[in-house]
DSSP file (Angstrom, degrees, kcal/mol; ACC not computed):
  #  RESIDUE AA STRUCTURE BP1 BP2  ACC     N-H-->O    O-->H-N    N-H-->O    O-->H-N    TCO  KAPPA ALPHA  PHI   PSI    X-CA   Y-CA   Z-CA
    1    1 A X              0   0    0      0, 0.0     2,-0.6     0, 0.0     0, 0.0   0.000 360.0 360.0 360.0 125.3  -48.2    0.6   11.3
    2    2 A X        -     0   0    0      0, 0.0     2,-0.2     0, 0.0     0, 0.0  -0.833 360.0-156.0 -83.4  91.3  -48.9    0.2   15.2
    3    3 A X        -     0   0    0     -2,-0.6     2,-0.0     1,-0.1     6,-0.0  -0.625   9.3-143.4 -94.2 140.7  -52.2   -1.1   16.3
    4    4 A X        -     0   0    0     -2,-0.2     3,-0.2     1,-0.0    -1,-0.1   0.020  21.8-119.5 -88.4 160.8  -53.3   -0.1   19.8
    5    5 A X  S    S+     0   0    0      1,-0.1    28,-0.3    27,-0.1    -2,-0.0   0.571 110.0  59.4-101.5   3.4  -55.3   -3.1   21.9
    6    6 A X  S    S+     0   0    0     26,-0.1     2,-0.3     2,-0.1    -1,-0.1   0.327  94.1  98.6-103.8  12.2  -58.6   -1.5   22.5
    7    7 A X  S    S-     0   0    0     -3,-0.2     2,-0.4    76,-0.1    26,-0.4  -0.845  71.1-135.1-102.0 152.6  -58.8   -1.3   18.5
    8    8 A X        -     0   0    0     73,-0.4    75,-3.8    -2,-0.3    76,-1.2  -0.824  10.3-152.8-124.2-177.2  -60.4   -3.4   16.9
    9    9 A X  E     -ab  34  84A   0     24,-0.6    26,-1.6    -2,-0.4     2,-0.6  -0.651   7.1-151.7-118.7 141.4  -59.2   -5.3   13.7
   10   10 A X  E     -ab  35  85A   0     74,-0.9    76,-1.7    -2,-0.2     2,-0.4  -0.967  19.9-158.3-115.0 124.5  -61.9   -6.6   11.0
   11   11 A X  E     -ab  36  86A   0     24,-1.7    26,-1.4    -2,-0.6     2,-0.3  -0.936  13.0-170.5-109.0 105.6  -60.0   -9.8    9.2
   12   12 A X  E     +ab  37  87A   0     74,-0.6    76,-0.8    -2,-0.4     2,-0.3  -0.955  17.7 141.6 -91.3 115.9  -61.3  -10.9    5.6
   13   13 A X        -     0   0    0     24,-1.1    76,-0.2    -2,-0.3     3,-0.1  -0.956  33.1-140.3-143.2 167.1  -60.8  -13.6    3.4
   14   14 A X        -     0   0    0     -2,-0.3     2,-0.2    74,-0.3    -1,-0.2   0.351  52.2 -59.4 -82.3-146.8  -62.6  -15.6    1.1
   15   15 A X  S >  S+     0   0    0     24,-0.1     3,-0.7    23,-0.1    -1,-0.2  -0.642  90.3   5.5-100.3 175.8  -61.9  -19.2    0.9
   16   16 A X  T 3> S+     0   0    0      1,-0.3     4,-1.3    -2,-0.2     3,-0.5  -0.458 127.4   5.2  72.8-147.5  -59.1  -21.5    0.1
   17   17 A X  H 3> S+     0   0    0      1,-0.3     4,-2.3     2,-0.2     3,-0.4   0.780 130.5  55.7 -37.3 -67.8  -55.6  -19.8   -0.5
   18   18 A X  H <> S+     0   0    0     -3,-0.7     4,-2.1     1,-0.2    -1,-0.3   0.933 110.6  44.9 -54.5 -49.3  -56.9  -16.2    0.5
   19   19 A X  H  > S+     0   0    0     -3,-0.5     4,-2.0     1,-0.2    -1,-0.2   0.954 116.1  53.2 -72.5 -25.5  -58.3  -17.7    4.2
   20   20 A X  H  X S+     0   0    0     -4,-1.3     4,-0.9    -3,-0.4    -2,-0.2   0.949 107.7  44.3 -26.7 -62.4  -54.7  -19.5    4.3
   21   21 A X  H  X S+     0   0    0     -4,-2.3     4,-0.6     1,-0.3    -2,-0.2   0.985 107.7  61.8 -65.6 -54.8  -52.8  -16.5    3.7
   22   22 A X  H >< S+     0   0    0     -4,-2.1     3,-1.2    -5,-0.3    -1,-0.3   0.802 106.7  46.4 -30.4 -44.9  -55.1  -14.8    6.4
   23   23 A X  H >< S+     0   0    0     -4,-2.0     3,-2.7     1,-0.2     4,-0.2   0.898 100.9  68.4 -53.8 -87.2  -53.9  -17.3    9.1
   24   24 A X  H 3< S+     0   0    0     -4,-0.9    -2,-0.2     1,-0.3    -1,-0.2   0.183 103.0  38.1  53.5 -85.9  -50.8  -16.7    8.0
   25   25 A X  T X< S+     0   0    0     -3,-1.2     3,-2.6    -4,-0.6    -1,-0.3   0.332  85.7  97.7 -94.0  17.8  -50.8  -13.2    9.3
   26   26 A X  G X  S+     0   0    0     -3,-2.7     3,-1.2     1,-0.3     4,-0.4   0.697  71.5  76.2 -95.1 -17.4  -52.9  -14.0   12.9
   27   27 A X  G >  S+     0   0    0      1,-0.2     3,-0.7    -4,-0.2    -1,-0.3   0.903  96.3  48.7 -34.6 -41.7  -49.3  -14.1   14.5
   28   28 A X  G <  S+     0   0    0     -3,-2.6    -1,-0.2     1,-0.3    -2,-0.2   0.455 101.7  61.7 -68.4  -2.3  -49.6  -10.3   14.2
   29   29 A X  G <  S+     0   0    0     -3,-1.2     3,-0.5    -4,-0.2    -1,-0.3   0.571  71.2 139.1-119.6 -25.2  -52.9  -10.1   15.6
   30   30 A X  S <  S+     0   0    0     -3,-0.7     3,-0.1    -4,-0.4    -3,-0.1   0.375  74.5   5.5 -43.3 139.1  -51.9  -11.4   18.9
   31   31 A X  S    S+     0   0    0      1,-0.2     2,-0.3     3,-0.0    -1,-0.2   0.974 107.2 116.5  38.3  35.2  -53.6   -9.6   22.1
   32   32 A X  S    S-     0   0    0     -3,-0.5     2,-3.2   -26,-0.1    -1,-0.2  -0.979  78.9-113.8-125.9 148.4  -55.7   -7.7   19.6
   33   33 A X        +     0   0    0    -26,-0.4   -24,-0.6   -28,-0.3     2,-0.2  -0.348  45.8 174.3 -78.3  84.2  -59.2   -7.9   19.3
   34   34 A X  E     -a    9   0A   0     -2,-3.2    17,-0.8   -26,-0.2     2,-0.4  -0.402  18.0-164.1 -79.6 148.3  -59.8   -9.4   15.8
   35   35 A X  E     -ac  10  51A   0    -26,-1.6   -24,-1.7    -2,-0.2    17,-0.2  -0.829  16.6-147.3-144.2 118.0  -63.1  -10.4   14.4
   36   36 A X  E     -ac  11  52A   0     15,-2.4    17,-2.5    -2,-0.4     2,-0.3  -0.274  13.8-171.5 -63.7 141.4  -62.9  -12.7   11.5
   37   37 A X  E     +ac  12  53A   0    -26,-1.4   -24,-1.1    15,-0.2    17,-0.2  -0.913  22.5 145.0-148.2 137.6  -65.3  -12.9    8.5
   38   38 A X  E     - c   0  54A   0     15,-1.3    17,-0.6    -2,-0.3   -24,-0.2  -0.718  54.1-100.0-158.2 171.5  -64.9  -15.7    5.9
   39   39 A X  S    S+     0   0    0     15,-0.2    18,-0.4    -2,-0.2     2,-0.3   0.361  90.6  60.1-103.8  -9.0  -67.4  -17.9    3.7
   40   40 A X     >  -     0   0    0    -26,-0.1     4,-0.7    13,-0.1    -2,-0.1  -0.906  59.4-151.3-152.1-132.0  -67.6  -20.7    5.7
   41   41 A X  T >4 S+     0   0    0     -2,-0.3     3,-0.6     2,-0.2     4,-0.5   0.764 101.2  69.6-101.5 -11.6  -68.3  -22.4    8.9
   42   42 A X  G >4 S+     0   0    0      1,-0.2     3,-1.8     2,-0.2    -1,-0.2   0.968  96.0  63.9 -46.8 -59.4  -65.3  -25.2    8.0
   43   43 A X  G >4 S+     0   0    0      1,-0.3     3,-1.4     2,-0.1     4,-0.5   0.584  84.3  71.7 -11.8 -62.7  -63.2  -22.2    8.6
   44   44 A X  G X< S+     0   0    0     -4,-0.7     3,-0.7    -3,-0.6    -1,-0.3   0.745  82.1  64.0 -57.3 -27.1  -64.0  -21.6   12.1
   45   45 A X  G <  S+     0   0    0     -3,-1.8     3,-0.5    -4,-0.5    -1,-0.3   0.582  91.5  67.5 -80.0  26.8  -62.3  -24.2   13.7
   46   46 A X  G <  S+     0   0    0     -3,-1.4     2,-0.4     1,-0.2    -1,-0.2   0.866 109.4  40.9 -78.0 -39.2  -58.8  -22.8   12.4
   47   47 A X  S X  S-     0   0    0     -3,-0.7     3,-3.2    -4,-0.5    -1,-0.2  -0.206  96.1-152.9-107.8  49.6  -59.5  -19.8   14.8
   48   48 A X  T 3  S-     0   0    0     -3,-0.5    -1,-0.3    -2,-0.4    -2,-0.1   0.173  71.1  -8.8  23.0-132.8  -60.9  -21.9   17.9
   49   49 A X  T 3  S+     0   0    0     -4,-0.1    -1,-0.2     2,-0.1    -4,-0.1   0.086  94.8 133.1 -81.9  27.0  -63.4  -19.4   19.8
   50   50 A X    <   -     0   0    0     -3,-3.2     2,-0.3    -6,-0.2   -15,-0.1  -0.399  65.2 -88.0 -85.4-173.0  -62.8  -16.3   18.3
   51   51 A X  E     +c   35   0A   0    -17,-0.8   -15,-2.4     1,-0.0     2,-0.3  -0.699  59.7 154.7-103.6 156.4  -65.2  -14.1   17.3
   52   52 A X  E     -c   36   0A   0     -2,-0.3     2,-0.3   -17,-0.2   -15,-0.2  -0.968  30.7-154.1-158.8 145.0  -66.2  -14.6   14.0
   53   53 A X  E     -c   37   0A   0    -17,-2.5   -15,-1.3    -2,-0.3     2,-0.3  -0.706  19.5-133.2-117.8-172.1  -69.1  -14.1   11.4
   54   54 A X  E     -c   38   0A   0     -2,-0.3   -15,-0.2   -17,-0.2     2,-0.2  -0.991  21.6-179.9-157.6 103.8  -70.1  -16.2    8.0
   55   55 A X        -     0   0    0    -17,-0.6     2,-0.4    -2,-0.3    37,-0.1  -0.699  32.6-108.2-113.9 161.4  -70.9  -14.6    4.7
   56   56 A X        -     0   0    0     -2,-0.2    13,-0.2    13,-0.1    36,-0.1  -0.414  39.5-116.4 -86.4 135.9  -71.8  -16.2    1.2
   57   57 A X        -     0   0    0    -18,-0.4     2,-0.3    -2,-0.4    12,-0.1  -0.175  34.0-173.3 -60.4 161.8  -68.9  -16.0   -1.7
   58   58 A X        -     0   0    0     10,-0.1    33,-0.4    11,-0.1     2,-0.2  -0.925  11.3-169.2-153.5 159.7  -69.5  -13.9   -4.9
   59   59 A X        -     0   0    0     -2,-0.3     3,-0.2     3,-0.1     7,-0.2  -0.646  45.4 -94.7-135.7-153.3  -67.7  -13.4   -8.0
   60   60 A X  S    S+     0   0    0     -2,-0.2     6,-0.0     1,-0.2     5,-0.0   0.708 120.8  61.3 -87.8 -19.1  -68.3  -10.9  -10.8
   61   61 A X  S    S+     0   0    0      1,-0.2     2,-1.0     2,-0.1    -1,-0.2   0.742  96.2  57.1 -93.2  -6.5  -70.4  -13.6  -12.7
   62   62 A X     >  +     0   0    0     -3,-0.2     4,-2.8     1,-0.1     5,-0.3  -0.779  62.2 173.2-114.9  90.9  -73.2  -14.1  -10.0
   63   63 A X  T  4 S+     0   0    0     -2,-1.0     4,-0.2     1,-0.2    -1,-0.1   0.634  84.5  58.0 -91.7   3.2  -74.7  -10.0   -9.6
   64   64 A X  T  > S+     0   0    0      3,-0.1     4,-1.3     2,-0.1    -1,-0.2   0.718 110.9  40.3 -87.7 -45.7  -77.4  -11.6   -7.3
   65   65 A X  H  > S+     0   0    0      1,-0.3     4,-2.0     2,-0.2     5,-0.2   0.990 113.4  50.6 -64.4 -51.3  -74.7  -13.0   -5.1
   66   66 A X  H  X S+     0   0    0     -4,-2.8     4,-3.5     2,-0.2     5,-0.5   0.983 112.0  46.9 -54.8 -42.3  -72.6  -10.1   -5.2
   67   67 A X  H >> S+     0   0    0     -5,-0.3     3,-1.9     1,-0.2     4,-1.5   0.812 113.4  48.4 -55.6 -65.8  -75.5   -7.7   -4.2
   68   68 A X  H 3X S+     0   0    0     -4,-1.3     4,-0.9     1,-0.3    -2,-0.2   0.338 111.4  54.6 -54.4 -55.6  -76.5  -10.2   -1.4
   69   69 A X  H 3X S+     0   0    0     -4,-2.0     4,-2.6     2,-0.3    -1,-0.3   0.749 112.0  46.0 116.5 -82.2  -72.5  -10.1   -0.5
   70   70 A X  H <X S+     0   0    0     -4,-3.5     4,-0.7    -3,-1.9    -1,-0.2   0.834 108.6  48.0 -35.1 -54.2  -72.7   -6.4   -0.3
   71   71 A X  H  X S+     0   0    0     -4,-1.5     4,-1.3    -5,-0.5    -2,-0.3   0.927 114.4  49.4 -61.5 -43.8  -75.7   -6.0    1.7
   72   72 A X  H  X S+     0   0    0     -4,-0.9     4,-2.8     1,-0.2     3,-0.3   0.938 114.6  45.7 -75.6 -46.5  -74.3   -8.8    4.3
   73   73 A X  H  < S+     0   0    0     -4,-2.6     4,-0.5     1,-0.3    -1,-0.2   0.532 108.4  53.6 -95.5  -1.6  -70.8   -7.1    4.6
   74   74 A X  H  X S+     0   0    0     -4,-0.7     4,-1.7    -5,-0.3    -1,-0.3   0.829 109.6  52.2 -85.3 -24.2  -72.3   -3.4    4.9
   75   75 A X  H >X S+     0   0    0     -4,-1.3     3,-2.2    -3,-0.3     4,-1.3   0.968 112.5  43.4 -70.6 -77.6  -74.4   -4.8    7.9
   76   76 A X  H 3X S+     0   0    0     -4,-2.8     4,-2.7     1,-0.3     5,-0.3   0.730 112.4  53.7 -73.2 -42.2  -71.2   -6.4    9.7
   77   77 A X  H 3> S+     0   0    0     -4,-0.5     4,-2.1     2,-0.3     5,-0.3   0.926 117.1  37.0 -43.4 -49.8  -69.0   -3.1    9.0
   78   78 A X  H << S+     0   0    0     -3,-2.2    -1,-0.2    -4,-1.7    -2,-0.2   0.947 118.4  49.8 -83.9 -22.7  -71.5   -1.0   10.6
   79   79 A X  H  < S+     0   0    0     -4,-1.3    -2,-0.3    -5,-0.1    -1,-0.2   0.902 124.9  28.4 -61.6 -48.8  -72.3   -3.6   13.3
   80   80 A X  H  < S-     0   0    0     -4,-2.7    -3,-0.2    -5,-0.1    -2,-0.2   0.700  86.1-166.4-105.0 -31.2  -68.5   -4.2   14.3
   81   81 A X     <  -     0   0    0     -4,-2.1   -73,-0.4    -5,-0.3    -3,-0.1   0.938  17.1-164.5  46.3  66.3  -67.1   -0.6   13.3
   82   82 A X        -     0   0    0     -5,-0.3   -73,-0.2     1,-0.1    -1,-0.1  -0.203  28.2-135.4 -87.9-173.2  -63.9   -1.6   13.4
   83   83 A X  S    S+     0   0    0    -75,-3.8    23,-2.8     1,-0.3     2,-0.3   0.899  97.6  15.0 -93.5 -30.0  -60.4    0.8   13.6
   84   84 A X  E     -bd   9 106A   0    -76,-1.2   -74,-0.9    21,-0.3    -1,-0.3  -0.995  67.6-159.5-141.7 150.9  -58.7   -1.2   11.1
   85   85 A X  E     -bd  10 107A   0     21,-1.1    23,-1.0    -2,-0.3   -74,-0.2  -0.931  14.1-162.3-124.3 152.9  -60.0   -4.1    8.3
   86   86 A X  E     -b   11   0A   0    -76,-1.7   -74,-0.6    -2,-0.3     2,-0.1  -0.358  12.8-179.4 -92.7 152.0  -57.2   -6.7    6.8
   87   87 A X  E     -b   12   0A   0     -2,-0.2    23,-1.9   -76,-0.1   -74,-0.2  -0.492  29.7-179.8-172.2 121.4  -58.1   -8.6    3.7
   88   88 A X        -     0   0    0    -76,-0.8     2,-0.5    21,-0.2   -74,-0.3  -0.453  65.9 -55.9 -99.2  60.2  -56.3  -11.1    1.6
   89   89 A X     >  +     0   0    0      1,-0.4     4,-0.5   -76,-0.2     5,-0.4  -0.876  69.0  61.1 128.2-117.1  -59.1  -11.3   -0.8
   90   90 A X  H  > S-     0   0    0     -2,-0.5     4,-3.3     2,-0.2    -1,-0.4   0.852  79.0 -47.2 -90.0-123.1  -61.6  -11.6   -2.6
   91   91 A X  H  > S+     0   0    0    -33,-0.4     4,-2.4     1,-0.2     5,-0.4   0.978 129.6  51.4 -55.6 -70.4  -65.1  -10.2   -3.0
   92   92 A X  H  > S+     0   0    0      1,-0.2     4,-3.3   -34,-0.2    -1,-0.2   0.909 113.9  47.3 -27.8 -46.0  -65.9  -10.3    1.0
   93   93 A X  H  X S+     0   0    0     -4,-0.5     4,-2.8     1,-0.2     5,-0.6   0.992 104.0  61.0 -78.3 -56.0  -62.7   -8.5    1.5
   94   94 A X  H  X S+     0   0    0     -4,-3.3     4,-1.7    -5,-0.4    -1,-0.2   0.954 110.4  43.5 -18.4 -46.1  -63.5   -5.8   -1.4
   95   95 A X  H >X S+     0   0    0     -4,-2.4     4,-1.1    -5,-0.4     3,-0.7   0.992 106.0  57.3 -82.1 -57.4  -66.3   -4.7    0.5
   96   96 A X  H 3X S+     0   0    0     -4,-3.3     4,-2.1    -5,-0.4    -1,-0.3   0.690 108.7  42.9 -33.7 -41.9  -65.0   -4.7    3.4
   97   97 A X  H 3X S+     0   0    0     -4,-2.8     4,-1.5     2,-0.2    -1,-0.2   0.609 113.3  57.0 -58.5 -33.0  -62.2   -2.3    2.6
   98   98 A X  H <X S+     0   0    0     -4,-1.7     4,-0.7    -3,-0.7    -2,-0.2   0.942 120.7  25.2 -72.7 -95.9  -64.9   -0.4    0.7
   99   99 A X  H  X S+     0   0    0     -4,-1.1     4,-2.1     1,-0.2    -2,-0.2   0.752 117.0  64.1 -57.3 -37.3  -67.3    0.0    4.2
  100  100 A X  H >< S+     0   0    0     -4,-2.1     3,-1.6    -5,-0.4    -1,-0.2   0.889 103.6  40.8 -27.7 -99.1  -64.7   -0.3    6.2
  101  101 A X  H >< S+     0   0    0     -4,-1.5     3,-1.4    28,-0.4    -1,-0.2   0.590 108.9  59.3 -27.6 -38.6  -63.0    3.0    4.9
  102  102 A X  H 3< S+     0   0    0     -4,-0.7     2,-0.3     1,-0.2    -1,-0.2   0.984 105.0  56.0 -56.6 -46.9  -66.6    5.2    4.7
  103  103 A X  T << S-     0   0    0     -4,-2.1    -1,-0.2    -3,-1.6    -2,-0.2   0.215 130.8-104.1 -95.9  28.0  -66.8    4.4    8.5
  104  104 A X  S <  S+     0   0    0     -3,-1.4    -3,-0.2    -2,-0.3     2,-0.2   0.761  70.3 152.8  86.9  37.6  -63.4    6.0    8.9
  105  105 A X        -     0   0    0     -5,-0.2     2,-0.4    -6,-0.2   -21,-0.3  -0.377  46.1-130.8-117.8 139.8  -61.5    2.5    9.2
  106  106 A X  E     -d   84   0A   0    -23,-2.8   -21,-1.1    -2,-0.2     2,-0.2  -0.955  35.3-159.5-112.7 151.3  -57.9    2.6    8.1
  107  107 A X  E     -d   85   0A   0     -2,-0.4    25,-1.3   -23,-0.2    24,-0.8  -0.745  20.7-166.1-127.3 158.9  -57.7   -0.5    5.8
  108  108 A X        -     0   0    0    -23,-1.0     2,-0.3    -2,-0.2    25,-0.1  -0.962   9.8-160.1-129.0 161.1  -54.6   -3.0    4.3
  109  109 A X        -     0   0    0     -2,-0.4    25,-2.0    23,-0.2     2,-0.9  -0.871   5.0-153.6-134.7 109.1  -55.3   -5.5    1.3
  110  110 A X  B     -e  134   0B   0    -23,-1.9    25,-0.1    -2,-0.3   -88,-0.1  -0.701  23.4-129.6 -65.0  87.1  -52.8   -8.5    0.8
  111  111 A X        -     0   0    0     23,-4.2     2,-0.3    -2,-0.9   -24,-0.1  -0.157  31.8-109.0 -34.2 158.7  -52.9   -9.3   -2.8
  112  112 A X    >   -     0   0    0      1,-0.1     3,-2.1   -91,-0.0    24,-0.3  -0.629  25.4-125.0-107.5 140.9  -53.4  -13.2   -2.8
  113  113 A X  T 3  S+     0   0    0     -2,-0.3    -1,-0.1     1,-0.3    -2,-0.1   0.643 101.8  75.7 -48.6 -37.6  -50.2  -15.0   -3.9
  114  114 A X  T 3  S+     0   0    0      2,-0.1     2,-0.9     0, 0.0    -1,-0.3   0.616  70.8  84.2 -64.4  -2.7  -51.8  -16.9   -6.6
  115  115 A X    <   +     0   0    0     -3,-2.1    21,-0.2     1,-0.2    22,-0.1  -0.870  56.4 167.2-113.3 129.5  -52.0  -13.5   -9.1
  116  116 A X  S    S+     0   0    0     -2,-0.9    -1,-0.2     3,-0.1     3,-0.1   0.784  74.9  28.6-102.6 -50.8  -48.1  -14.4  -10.2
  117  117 A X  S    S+     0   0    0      1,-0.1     2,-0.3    23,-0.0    -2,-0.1   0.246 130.9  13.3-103.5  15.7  -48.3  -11.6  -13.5
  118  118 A X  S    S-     0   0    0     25,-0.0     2,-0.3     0, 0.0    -1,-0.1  -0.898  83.2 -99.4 173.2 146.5  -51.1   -8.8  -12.1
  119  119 A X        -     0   0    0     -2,-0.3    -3,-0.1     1,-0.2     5,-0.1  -0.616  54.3 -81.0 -89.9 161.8  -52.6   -8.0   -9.1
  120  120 A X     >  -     0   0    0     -2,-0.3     4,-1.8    -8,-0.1    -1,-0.2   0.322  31.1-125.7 -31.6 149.6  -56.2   -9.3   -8.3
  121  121 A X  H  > S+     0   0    0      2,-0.2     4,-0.9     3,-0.1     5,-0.1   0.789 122.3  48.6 -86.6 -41.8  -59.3   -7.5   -9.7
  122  122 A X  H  > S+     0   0    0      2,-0.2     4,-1.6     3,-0.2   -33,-0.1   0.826 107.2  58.0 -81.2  -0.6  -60.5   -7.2   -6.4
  123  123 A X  H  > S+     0   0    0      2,-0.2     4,-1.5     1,-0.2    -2,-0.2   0.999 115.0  42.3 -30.8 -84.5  -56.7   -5.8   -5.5
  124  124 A X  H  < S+     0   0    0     -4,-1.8    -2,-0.2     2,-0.2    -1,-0.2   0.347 119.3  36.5 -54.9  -3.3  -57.5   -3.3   -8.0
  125  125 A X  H >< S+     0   0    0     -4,-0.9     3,-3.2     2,-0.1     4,-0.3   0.769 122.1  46.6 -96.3 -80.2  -61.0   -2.4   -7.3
  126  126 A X  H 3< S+     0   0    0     -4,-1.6    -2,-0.2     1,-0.4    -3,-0.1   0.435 102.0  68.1 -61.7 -22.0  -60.5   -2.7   -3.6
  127  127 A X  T >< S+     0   0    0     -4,-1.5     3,-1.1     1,-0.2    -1,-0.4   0.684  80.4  74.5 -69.6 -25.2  -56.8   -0.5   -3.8
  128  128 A X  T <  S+     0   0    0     -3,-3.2    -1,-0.2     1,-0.2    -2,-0.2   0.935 110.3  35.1 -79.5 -37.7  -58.7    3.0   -4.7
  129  129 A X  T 3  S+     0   0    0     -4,-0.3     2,-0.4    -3,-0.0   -28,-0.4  -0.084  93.2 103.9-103.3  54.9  -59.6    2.7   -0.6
  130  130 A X    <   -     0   0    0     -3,-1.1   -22,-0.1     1,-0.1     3,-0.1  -0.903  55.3-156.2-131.0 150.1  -56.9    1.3    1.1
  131  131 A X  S    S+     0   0    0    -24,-0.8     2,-0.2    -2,-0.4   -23,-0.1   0.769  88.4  18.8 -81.4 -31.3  -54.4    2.9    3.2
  132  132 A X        -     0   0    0    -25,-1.3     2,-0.4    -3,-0.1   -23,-0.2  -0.769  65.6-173.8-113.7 154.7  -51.7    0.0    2.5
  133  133 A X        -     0   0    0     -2,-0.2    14,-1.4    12,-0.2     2,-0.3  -0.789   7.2-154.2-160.0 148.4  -51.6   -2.5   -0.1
  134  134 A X  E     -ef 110 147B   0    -25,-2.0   -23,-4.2    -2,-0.4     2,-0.3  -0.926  10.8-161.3-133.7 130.3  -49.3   -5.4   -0.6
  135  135 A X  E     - f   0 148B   0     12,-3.2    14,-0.7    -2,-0.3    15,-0.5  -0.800   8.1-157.6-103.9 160.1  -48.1   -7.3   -3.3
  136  136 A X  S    S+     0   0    0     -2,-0.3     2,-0.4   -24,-0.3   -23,-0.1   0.523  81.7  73.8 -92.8  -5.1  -46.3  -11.3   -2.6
  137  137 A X  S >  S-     0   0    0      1,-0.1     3,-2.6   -22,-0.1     4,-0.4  -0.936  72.6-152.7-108.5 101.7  -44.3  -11.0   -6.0
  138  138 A X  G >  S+     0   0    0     -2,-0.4     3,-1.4     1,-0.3    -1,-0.1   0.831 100.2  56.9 -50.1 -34.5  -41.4   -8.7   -6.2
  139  139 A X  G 3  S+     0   0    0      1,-0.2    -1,-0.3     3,-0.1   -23,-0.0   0.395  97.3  69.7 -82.9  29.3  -41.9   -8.1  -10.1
  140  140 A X  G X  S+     0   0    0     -3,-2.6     3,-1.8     3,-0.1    -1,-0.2   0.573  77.5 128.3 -61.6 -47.5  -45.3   -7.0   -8.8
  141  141 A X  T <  S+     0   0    0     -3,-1.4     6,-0.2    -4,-0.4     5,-0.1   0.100  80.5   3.2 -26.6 112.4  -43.6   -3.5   -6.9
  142  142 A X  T >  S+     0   0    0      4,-3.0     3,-2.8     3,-0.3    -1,-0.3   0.020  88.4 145.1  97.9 -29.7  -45.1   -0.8   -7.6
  143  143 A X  G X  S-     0   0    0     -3,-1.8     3,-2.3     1,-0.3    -1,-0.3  -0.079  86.6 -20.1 -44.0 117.4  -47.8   -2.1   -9.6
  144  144 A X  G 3  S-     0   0    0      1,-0.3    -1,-0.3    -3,-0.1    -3,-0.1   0.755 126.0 -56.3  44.4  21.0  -51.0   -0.1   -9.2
  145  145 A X  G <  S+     0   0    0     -3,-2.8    -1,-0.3     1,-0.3    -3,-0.3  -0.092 102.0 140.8  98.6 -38.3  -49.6    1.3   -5.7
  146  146 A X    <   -     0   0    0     -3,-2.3    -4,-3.0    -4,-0.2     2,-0.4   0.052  36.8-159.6 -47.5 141.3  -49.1   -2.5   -4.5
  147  147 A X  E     -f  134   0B   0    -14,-1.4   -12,-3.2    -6,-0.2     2,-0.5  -0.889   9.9-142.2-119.8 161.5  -45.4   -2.7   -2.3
  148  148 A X  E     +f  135   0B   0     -2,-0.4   -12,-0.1   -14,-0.2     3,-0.1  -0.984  30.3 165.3-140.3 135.7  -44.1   -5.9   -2.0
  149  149 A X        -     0   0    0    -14,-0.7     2,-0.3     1,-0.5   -13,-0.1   0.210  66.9 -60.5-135.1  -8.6  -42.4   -6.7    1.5
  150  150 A X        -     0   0    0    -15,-0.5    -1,-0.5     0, 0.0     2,-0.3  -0.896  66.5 -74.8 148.6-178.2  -42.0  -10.6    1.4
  151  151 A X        -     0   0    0     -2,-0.3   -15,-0.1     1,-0.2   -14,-0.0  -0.810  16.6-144.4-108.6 160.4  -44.6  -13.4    1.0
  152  152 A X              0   0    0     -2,-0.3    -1,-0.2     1,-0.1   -16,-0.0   0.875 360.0 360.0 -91.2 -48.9  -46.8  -14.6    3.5
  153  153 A X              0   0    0      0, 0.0    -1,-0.1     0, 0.0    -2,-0.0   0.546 360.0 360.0 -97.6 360.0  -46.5  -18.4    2.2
């Protein structure tokens, strides 16, 4: 896939290992206009001055969080519009792929390296609107649509 430089790229991860892998890929990213969103503000100095916003974590068991989650990451999607959103994981990155795609967005998801026997539930929620989707585990291939092309770590 070929990204243009006047598009621009929404990059999501949650914390820990998912905003890892997400560095990771920022080689690719080079002299493209990314804008980051992660859960918190520790984060930013990995990506000096770029631009970047700060959304609160969810999981499935907190349905206050998640709406709140939702709500924050439909605002930044339609505020940022971007041509393509990235996401190694989790809930932030769900959503993203989710609004991302209504607003015509072509989207990837990197399963997170830590799901060794199954891809992610939000892999699998987040896979029914993704254009791409990547597994890090070769006995992973094929699995729910995930392709596996290498690891990031």
């Amino acid at each position: 896939m070929k990204l243009q430089r006047s598009k621009k790229i929404l990059a999501i991860a949650s914390g820990g290992g998912h905003w890892i892998q997400l560095l990771r890929l920022r080689p690719g990213f080079e002299n493209l206009d990314v804008i980051y969103i992660t859960v918190s503000k520790n984060y930013l100095n990995d990506i000096s001055n770029e631009k970047a916003f700060i959304v609160n974590d969810a999981n499935q068991w907190e349905k206050w969080q998640v709406l709140k989650l939702c709500f924050n990451m439909f605002r930044l999607v339609l505020k940022i519009r971007p041509n393509y959103v990235i996401s190694t994981g989790a809930a932030p990155g769900f959503f993203g792929i989710l609004f991302g795609k209504l607003f015509g967005a072509k989207t990837v998801w990197v399963d997170s390296i830590a799901n060794v026997k199954e891809i992610s539930l939000s892999g699998r929620l987040a896979s029914r609107f993704c254009d791409h989707r990547f597994t890090q585990w070769k006995e992973l291939d094929g699995k729910n649509g995930f392709v596996y092309k290498g690891a990031v770590i």
